[in-house]
Backbone as JSON, one array per atom type, in Angstrom:
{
  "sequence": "XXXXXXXXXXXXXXXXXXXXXXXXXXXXXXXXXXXXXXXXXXXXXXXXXXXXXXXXXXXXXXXXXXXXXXXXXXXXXXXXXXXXXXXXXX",
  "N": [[95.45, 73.5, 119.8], [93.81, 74.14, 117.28], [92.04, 76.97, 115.05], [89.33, 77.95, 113.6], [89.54, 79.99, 110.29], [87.47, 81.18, 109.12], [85.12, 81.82, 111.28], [86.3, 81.4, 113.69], [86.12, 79.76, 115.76], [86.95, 77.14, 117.67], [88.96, 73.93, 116.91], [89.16, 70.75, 116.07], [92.06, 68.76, 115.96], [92.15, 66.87, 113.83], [89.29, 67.18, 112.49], [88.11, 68.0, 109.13], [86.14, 69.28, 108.38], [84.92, 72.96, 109.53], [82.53, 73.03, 112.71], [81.03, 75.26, 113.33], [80.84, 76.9, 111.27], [80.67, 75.73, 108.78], [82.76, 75.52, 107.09], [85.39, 74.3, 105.2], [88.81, 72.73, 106.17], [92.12, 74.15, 105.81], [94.56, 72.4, 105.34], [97.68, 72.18, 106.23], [100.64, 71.33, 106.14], [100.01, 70.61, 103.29], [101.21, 69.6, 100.34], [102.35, 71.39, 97.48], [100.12, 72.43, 94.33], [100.09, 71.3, 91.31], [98.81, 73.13, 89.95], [99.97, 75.39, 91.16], [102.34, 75.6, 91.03], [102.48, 75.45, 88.32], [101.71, 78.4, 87.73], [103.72, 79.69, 89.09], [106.07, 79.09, 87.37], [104.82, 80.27, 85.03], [105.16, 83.09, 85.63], [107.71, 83.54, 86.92], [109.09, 83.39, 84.13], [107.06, 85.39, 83.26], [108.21, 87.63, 84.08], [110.95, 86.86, 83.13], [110.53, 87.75, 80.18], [109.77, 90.2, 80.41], [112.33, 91.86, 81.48], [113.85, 91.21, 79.05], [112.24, 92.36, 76.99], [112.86, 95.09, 78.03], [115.39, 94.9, 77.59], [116.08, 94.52, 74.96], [115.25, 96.98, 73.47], [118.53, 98.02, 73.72], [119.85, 96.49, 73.11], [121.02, 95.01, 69.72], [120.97, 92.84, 68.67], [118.77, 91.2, 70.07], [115.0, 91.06, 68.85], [112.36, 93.59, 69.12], [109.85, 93.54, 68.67], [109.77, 91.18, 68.7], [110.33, 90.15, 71.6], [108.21, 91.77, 73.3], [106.25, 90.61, 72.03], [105.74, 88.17, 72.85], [105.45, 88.84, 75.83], [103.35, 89.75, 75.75], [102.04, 87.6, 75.52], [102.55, 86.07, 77.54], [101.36, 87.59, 79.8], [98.66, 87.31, 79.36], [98.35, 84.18, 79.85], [99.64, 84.2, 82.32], [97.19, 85.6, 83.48], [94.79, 84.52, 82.99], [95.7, 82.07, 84.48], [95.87, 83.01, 86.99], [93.46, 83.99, 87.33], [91.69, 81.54, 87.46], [92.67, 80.27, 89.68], [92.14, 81.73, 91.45], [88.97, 81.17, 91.1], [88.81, 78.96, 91.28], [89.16, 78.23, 94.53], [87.21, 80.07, 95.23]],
  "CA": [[94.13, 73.65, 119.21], [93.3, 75.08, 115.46], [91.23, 78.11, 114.8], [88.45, 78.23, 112.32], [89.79, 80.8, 109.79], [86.05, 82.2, 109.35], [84.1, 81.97, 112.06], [87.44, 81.68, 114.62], [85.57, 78.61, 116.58], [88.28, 76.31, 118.03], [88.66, 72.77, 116.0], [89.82, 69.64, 116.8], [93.49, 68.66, 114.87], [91.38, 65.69, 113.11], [88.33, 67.8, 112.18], [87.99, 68.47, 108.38], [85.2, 70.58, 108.36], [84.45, 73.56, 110.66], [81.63, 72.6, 113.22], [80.11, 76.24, 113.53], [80.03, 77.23, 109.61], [80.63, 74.65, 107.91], [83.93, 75.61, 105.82], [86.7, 73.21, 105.04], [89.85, 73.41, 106.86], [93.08, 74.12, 104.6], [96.19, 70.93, 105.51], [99.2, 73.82, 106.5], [102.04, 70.26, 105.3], [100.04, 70.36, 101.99], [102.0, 69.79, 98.97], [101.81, 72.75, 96.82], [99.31, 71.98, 93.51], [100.05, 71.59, 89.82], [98.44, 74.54, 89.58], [100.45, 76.4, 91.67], [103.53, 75.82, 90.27], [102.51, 76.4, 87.11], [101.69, 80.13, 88.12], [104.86, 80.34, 89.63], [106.68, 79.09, 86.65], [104.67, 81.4, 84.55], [105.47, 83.98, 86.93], [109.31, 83.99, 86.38], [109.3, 83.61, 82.92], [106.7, 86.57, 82.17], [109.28, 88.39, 84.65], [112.5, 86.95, 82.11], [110.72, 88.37, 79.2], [109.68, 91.85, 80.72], [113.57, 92.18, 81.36], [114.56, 90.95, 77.81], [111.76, 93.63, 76.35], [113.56, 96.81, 78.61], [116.89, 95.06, 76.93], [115.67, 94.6, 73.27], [115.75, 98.11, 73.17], [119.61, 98.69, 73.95], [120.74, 95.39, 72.5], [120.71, 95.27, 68.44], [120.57, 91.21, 68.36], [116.9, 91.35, 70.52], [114.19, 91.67, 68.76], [111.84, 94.22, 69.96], [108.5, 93.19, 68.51], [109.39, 89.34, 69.61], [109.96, 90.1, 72.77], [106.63, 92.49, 73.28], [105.11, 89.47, 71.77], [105.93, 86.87, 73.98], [105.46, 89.19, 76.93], [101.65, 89.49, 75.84], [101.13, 85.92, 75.32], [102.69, 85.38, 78.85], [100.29, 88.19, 80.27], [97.19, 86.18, 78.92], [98.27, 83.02, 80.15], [99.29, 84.41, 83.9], [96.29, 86.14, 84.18], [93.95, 83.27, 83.1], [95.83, 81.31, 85.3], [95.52, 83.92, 88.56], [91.82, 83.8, 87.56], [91.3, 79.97, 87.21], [92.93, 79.61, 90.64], [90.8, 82.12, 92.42], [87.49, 80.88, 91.09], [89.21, 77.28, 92.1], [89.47, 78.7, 95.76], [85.85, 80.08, 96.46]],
  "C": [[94.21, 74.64, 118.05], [92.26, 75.95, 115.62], [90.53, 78.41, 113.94], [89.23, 79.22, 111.48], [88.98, 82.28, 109.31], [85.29, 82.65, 109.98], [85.13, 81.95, 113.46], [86.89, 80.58, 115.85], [86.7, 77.84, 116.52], [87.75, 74.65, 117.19], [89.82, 71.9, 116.52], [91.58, 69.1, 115.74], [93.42, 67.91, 113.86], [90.52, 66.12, 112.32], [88.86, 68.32, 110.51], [87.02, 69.36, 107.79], [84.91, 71.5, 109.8], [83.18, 73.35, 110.8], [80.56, 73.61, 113.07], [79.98, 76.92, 112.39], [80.65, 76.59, 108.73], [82.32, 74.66, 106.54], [84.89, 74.29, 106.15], [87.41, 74.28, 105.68], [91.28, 73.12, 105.91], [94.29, 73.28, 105.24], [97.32, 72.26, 105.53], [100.09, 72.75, 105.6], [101.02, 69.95, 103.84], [100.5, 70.45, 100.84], [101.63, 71.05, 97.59], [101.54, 72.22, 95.46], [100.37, 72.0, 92.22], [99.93, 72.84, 89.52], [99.2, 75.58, 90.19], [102.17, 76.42, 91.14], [103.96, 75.79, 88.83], [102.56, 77.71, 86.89], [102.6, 80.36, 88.75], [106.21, 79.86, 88.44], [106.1, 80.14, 85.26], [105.15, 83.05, 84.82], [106.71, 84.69, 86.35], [109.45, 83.68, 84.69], [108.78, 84.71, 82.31], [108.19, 87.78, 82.64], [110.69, 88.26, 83.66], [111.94, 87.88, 80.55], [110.19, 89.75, 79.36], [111.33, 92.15, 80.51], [114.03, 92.17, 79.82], [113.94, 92.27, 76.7], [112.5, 94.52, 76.96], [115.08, 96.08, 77.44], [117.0, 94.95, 75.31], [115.89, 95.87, 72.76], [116.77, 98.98, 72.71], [120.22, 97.28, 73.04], [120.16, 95.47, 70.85], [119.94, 93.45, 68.13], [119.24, 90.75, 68.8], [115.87, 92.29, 69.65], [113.06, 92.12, 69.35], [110.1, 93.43, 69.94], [108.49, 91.7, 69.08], [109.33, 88.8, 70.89], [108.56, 90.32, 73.44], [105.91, 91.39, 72.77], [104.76, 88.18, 72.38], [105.27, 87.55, 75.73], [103.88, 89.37, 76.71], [101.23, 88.74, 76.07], [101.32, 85.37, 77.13], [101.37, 86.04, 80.06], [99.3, 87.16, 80.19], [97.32, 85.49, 79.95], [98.42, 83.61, 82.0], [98.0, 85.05, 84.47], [95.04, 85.54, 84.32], [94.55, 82.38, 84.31], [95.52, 81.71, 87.22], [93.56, 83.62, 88.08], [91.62, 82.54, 87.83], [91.52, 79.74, 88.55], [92.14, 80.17, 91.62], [89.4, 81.7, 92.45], [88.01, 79.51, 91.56], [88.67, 77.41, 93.64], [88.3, 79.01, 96.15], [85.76, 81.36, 96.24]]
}
C-alpha cells in the first residue's frame, strides 16, 4: 500500500488522485522529463565553465573575459530553468 505524500492517507496502487485531498500521485518508474535533463545538462556545463574561469586565470591560452562570459550566460539560463521547473511543479 502507497502513502499520500500530503495528507499521508493510504492509496490504492491504481489510484491517480489522492481520495482525502485531492493531489495527484507522482509514477516512482517515471521517465525523467525533457526538462529535466536539460537542467542537468546545463548543470554540468555551467560547472565545466566555472572550472575553466578558476583556470583562465593560470593558463595564458584561456581567455578570462570569455570564460566569465559564458559562465553568466549559463547562470541565466540554469536559473530560469530551476525556476520554470518549480513553477511547473506547484
Amino acid at each position: 500500500m502507497d502513502h499520500c505524500r500530503d495528507c499521508n492517507s493510504t492509496l490504492k496502487s491504481d489510484e491517480l488522485e489522492c481520495w482525502g485531498c485531492g493531489s495527484k500521485i507522482v509514477d516512482k518508474n517515471a521517465p525523467t522529463s525533457y526538462q529535466e535533463r536539460f537542467r542537468l545538462v546545463v548543470k554540468i556545463m555551467f560547472l565545466i565553465f566555472a572550472a575553466l574561469t578558476v583556470a583562465s586565470v593560470f593558463v595564458e591560452s584561456l581567455s578570462l573575459w570569455k570564460c566569465f562570459t559564458g559562465l553568466a550566460v549559463l547562470y541565466l539560463v540554469k536559473s530560469s530553468a530551476d525556476y520554470m521547473a518549480e513553477t511547473k511543479k506547484g
